[in-house]
C-alpha positions in Angstrom: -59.3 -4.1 -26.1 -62.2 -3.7 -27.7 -65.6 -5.0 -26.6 -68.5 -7.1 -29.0 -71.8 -6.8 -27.5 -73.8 -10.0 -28.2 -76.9 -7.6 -27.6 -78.2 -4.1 -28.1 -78.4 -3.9 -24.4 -74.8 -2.6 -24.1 -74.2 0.6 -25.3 -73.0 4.0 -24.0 -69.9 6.2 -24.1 -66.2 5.0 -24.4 -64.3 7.2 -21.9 -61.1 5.0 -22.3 -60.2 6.3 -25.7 -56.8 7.3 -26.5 -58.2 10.7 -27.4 -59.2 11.2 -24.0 -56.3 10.9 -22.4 -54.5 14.5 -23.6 -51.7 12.8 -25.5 -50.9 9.7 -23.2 -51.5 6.1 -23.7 -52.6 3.8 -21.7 -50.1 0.7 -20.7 -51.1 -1.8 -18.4 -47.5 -2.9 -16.8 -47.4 -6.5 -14.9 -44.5 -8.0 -12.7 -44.8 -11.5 -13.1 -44.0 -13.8 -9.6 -44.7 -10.8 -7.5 -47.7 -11.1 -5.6 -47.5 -8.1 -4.0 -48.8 -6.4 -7.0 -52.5 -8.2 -7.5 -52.8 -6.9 -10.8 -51.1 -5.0 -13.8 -50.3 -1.7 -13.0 -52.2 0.9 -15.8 -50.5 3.8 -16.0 -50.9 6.6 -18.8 -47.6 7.6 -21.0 -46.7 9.7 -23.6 -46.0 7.1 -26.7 -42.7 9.3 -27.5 -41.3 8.0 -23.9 -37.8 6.1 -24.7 -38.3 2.4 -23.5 -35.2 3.4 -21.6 -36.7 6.2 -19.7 -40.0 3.8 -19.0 -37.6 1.2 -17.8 -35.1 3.3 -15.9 -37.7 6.1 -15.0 -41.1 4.9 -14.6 -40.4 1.1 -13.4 -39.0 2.1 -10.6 -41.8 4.5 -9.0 -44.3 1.7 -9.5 -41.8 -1.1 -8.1 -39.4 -0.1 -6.0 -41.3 -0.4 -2.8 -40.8 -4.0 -3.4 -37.8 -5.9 -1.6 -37.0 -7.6 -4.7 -36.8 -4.2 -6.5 -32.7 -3.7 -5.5 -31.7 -6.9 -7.0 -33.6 -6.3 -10.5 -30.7 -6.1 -13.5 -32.6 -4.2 -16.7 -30.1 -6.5 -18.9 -31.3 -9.6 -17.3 -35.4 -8.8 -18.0 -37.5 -10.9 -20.0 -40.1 -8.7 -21.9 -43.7 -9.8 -22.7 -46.1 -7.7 -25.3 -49.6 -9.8 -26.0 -48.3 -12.9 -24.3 -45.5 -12.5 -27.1 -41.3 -12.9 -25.8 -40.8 -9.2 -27.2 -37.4 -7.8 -26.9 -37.7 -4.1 -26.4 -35.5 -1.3 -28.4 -34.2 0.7 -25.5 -33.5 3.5 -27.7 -36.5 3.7 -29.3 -39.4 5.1 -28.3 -42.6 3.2 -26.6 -44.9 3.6 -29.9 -41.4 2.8 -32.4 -41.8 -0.4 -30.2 -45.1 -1.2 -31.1 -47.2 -0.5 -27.7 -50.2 1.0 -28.7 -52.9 2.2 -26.5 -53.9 -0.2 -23.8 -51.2 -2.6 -25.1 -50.4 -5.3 -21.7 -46.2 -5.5 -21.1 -45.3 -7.7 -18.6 -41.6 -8.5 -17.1 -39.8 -11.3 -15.4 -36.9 -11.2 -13.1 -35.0 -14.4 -13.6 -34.0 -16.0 -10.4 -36.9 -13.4 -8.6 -39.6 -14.9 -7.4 -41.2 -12.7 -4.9 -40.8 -12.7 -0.9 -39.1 -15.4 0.2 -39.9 -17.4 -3.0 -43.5 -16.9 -2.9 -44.1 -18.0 -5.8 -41.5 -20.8 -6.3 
């Protein structure tokens, strides 16, 4: 996400540069129809994390205080990258799937639409 300044006025330092971030990336992670989480979730990860281990590992410590969280099936997921349906090699690891730094992922439970169907 890089930013155009229409003027000279913006300037300084980028401190959000993969470099800076001692080997991590940074991956914003969203739970669509859960308004208990306002915003994406960024959280920093090496890229040579296995989707699997992000999914099975890393998912749940940033979700599972959620009520929804017990009834979430990994095989029933639909995966968004860049707005993009993006079907994720478990196997592989997060940069053999193409997430680059500050790439956006987003997930949807099917059939989960927050408490009590808030957003039904």
């Amino acid at each position: 996400m890089s930013v155009i300044a229409l003027n000279e006025g913006y300037t300084g330092e980028v401190k959000d540069r993969e470099e800076n971030f001692h080997g991590n990336r940074l991956l914003f992670v969203g739970w669509e129809d859960h308004l208990m989480f306002c915003a994406p979730h960024c959280i920093p990860v090496p890229p040579s994390m296995t989707f699997a281990s992000f999914a099975n590992d890393v998912l749940p410590g940033i979700y599972s205080s959620h009520p929804d969280w017990d009834k979430v099936r990994l095989d029933e997921i639909e995966w968004f990258s860049s707005n993009q349906r993006f079907t994720p090699a478990f196997d592989r690891t997060l940069e053999e799937n193409g997430l680059r730094h500050k790439a956006v992922i987003r997930f949807r439970t099917p059939g989960l639409t927050g408490i009590r169907g808030s957003c039904s």
